[in-house]
PyMOL Python script that loads the backbone (N, CA, C, O; Angstrom):
from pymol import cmd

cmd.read_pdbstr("""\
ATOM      1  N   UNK A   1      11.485 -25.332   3.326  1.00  0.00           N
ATOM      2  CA  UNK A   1      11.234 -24.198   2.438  1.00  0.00           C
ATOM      3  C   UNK A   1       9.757 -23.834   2.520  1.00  0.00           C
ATOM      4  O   UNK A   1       8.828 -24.642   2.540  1.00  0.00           O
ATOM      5  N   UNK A   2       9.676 -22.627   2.559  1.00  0.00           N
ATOM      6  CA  UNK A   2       7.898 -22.067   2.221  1.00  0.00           C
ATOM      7  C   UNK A   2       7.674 -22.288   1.259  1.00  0.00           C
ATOM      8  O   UNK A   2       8.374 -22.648   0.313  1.00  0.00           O
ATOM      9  N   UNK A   3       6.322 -22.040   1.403  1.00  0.00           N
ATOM     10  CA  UNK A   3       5.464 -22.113  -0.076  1.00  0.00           C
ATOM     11  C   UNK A   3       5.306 -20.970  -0.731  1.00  0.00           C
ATOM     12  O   UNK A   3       5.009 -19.869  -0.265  1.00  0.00           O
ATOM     13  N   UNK A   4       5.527 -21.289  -1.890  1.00  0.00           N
ATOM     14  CA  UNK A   4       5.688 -20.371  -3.194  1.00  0.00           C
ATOM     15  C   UNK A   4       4.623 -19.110  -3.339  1.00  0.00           C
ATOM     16  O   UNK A   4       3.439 -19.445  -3.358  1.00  0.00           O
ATOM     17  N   UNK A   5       4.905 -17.751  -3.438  1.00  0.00           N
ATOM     18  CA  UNK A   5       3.674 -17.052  -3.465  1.00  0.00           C
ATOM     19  C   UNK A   5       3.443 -17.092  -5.405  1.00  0.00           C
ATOM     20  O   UNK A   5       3.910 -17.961  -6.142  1.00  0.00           O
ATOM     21  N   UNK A   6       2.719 -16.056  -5.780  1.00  0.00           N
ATOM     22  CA  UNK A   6       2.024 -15.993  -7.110  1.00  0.00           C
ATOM     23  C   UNK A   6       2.636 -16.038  -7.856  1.00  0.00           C
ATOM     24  O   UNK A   6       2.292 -16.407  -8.979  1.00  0.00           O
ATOM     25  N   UNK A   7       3.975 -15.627  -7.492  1.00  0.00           N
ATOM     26  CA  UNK A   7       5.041 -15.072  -9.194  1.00  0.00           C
ATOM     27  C   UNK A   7       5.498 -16.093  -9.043  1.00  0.00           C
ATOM     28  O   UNK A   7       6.595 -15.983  -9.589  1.00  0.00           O
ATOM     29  N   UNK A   8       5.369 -17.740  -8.400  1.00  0.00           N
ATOM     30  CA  UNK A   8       6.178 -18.684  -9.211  1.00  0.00           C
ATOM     31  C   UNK A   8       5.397 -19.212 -10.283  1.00  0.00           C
ATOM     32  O   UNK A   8       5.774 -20.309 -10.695  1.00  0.00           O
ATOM     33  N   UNK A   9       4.180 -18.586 -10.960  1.00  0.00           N
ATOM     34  CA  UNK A   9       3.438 -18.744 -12.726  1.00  0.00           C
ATOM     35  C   UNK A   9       4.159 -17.518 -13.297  1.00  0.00           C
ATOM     36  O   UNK A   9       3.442 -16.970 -14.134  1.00  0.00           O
ATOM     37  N   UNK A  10       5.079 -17.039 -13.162  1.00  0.00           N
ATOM     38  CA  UNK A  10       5.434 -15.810 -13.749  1.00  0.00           C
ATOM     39  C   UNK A  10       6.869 -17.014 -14.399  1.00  0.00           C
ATOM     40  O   UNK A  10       7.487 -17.976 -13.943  1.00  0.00           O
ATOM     41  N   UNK A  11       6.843 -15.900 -16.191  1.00  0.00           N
ATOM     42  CA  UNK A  11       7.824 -16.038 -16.836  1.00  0.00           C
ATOM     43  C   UNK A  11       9.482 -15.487 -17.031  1.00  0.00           C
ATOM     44  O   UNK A  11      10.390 -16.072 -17.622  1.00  0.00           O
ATOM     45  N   UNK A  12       9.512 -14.511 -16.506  1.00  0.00           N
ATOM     46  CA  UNK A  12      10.395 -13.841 -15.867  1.00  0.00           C
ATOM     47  C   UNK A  12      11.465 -13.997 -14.517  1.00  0.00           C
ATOM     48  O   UNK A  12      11.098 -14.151 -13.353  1.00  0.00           O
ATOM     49  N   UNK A  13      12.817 -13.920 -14.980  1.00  0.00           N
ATOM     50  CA  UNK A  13      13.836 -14.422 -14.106  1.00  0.00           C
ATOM     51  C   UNK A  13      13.801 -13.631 -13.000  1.00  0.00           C
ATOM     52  O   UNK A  13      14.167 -14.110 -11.927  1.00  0.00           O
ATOM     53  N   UNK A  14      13.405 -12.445 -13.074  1.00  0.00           N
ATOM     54  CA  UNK A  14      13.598 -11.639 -11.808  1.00  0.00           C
ATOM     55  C   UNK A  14      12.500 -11.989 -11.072  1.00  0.00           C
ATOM     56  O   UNK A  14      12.701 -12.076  -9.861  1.00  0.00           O
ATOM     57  N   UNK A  15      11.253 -12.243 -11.518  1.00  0.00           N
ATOM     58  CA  UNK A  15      10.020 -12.084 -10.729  1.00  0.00           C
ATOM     59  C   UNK A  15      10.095 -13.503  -9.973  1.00  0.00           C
ATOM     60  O   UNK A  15       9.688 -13.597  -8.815  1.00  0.00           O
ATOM     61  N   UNK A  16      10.623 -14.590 -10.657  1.00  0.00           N
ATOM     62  CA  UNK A  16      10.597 -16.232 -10.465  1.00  0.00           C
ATOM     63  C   UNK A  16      11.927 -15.917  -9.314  1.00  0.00           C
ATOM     64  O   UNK A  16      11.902 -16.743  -8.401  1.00  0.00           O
ATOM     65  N   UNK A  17      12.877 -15.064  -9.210  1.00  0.00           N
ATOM     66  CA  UNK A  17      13.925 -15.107  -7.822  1.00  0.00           C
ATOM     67  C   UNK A  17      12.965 -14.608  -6.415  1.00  0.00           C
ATOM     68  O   UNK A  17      13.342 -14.738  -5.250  1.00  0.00           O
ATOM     69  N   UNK A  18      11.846 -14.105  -6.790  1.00  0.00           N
ATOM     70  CA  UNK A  18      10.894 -13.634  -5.269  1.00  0.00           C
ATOM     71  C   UNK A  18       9.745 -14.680  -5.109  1.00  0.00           C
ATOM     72  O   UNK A  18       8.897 -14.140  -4.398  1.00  0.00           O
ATOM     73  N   UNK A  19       9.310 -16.030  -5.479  1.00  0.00           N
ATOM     74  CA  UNK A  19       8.742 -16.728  -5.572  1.00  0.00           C
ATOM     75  C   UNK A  19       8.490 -17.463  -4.612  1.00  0.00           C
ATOM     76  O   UNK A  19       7.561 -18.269  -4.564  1.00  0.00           O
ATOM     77  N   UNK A  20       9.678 -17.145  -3.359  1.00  0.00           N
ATOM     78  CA  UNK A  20       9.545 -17.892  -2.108  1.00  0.00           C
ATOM     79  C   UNK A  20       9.984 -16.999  -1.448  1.00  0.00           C
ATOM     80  O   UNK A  20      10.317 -17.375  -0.325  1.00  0.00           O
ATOM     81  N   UNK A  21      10.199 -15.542  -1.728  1.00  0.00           N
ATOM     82  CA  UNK A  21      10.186 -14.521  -0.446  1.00  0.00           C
ATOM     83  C   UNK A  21       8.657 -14.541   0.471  1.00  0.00           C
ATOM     84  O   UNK A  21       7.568 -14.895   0.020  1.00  0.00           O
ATOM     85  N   UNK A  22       8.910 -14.113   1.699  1.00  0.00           N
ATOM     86  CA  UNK A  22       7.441 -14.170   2.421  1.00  0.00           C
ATOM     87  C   UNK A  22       6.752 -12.717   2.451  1.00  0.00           C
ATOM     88  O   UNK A  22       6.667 -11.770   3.233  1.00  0.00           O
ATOM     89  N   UNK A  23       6.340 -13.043   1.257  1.00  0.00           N
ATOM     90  CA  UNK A  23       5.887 -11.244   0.858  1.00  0.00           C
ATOM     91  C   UNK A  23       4.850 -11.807  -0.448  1.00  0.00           C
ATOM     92  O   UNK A  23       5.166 -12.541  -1.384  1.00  0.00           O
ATOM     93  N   UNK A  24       3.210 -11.040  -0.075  1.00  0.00           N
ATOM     94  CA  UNK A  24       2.479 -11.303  -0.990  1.00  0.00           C
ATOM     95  C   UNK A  24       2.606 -10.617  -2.139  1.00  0.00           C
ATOM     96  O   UNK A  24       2.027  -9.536  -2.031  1.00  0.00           O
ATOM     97  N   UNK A  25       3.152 -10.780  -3.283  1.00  0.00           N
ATOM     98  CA  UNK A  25       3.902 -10.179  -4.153  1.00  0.00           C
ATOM     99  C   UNK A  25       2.965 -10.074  -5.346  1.00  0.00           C
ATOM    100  O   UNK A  25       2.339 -11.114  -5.140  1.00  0.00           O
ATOM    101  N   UNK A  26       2.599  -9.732  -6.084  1.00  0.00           N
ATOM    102  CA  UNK A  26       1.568  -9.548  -7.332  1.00  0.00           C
ATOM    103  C   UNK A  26       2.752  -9.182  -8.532  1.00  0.00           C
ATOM    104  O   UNK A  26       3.867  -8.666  -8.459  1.00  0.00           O
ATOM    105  N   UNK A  27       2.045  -9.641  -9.510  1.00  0.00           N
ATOM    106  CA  UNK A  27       2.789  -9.308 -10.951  1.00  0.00           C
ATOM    107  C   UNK A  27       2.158  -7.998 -11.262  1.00  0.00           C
ATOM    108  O   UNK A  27       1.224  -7.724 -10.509  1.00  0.00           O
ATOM    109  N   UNK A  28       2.415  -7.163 -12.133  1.00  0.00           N
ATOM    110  CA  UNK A  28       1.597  -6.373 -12.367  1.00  0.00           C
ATOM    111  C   UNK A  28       0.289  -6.449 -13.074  1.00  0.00           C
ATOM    112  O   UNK A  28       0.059  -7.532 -13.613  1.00  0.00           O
ATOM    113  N   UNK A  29      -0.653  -5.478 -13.186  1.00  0.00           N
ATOM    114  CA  UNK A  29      -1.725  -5.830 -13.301  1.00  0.00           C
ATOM    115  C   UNK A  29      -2.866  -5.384 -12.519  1.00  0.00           C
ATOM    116  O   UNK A  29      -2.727  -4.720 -11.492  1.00  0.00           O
ATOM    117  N   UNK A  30      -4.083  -5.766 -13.026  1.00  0.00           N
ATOM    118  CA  UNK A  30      -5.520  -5.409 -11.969  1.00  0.00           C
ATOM    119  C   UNK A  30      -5.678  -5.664 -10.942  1.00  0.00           C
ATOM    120  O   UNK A  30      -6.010  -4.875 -10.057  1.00  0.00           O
ATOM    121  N   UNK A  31      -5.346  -7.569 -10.754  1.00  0.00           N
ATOM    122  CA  UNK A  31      -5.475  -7.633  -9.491  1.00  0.00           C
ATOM    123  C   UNK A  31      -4.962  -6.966  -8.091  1.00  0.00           C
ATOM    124  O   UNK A  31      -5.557  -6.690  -7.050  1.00  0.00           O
ATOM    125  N   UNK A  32      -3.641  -6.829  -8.498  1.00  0.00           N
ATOM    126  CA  UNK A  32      -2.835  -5.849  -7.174  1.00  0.00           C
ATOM    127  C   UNK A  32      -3.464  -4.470  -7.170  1.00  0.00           C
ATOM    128  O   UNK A  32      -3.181  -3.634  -6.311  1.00  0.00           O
ATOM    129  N   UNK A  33      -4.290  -4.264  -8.114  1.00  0.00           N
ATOM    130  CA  UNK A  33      -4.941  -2.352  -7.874  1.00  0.00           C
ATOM    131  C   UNK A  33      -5.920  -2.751  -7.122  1.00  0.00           C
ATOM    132  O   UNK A  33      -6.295  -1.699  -6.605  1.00  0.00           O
ATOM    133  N   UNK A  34      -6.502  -3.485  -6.771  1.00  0.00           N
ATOM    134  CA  UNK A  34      -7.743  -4.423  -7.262  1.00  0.00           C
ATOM    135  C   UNK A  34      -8.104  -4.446  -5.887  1.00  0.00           C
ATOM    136  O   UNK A  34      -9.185  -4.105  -5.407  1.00  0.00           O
ATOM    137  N   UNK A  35      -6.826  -4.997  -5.140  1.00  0.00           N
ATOM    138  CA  UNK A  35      -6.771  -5.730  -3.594  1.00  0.00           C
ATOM    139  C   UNK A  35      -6.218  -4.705  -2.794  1.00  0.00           C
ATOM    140  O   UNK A  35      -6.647  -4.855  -1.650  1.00  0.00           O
ATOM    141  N   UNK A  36      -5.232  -3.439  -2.896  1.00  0.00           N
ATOM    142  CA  UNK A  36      -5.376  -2.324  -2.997  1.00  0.00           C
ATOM    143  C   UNK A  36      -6.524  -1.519  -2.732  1.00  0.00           C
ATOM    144  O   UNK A  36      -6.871  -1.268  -1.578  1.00  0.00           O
ATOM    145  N   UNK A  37      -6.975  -1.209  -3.480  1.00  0.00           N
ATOM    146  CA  UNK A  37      -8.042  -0.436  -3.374  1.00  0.00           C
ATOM    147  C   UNK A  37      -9.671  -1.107  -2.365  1.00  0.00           C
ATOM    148  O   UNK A  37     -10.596  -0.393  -1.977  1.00  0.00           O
ATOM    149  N   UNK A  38      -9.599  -1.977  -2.257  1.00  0.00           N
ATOM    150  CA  UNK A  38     -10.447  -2.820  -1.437  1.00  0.00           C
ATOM    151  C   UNK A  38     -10.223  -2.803   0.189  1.00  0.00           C
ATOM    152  O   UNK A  38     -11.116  -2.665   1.025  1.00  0.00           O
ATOM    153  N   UNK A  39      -8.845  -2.974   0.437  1.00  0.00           N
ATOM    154  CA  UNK A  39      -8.274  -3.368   1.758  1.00  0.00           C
ATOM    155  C   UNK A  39      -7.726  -1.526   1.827  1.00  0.00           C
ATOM    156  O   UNK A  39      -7.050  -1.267   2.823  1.00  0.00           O
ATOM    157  N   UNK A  40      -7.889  -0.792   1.225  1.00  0.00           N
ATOM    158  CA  UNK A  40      -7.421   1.162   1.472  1.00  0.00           C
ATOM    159  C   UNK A  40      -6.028   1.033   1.824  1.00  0.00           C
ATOM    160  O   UNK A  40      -5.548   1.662   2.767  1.00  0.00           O
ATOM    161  N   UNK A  41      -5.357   0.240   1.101  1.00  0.00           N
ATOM    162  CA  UNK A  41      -3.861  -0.193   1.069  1.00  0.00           C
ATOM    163  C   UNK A  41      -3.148   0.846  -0.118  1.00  0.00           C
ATOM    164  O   UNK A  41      -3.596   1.104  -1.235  1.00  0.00           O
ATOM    165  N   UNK A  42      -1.848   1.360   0.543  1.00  0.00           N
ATOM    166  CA  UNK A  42      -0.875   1.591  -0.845  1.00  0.00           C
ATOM    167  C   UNK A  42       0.000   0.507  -1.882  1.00  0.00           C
ATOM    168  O   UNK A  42       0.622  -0.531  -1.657  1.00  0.00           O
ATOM    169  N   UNK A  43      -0.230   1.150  -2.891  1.00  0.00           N
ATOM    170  CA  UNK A  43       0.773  -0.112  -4.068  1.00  0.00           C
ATOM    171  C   UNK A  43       2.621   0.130  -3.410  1.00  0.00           C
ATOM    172  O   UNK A  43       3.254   1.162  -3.635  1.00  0.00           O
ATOM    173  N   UNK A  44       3.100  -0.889  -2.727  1.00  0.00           N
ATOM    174  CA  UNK A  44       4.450  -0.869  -3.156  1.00  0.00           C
ATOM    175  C   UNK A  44       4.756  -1.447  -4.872  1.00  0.00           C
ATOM    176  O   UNK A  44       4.334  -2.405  -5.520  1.00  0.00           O
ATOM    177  N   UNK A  45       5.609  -0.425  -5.135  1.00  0.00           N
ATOM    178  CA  UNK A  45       6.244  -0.924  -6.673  1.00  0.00           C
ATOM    179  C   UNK A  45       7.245  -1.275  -6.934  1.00  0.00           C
ATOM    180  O   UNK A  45       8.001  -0.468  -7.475  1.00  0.00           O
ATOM    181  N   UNK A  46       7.663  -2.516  -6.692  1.00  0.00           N
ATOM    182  CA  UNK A  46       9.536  -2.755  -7.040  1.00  0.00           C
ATOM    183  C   UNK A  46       9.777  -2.940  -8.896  1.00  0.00           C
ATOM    184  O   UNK A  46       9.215  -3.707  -9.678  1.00  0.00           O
ATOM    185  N   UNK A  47      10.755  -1.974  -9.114  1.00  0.00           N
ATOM    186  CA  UNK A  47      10.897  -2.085 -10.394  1.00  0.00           C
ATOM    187  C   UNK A  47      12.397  -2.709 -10.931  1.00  0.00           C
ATOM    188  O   UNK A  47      13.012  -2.481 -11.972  1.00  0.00           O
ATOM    189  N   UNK A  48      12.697  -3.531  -9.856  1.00  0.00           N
ATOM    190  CA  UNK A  48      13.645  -4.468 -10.027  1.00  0.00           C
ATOM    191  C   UNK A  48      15.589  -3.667  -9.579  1.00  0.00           C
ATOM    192  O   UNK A  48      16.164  -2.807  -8.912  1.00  0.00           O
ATOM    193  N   UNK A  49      15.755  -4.529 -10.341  1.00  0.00           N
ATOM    194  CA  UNK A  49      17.257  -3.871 -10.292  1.00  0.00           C
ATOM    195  C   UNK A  49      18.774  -4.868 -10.426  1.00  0.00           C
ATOM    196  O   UNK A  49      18.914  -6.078 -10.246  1.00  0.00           O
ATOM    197  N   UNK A  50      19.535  -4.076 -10.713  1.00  0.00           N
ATOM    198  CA  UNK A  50      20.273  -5.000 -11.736  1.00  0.00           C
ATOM    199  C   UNK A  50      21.904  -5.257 -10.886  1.00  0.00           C
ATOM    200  O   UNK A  50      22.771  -5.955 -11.412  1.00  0.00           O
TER     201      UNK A  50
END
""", "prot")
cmd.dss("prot")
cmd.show_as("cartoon", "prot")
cmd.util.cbc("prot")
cmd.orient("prot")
């Protein structure tokens, strides 16, 4: 198994199921605008789904 990206400190069931996808994944928040805007990157936004 890989190693866990950021959202396995996340409280949330949906965010804790992408925790070992291989995708640098951010919770929401500053930092992802943050690293974004630094690297002249666009925000992907997944807003889940049921």
């Amino acid at each position: 198994m890989s190693e866990p990206n950021r959202l396995i400190n996340e409280k949330s069931p949906y965010l804790l199921q992408h925790a070992y996808n291989p995708v640098d994944w951010f919770p929401w928040g500053d930092a992802a605008f943050e690293k974004a805007k630094k690297e002249d990157k666009p925000v992907f936004l997944s807003i889940g789904y049921s």
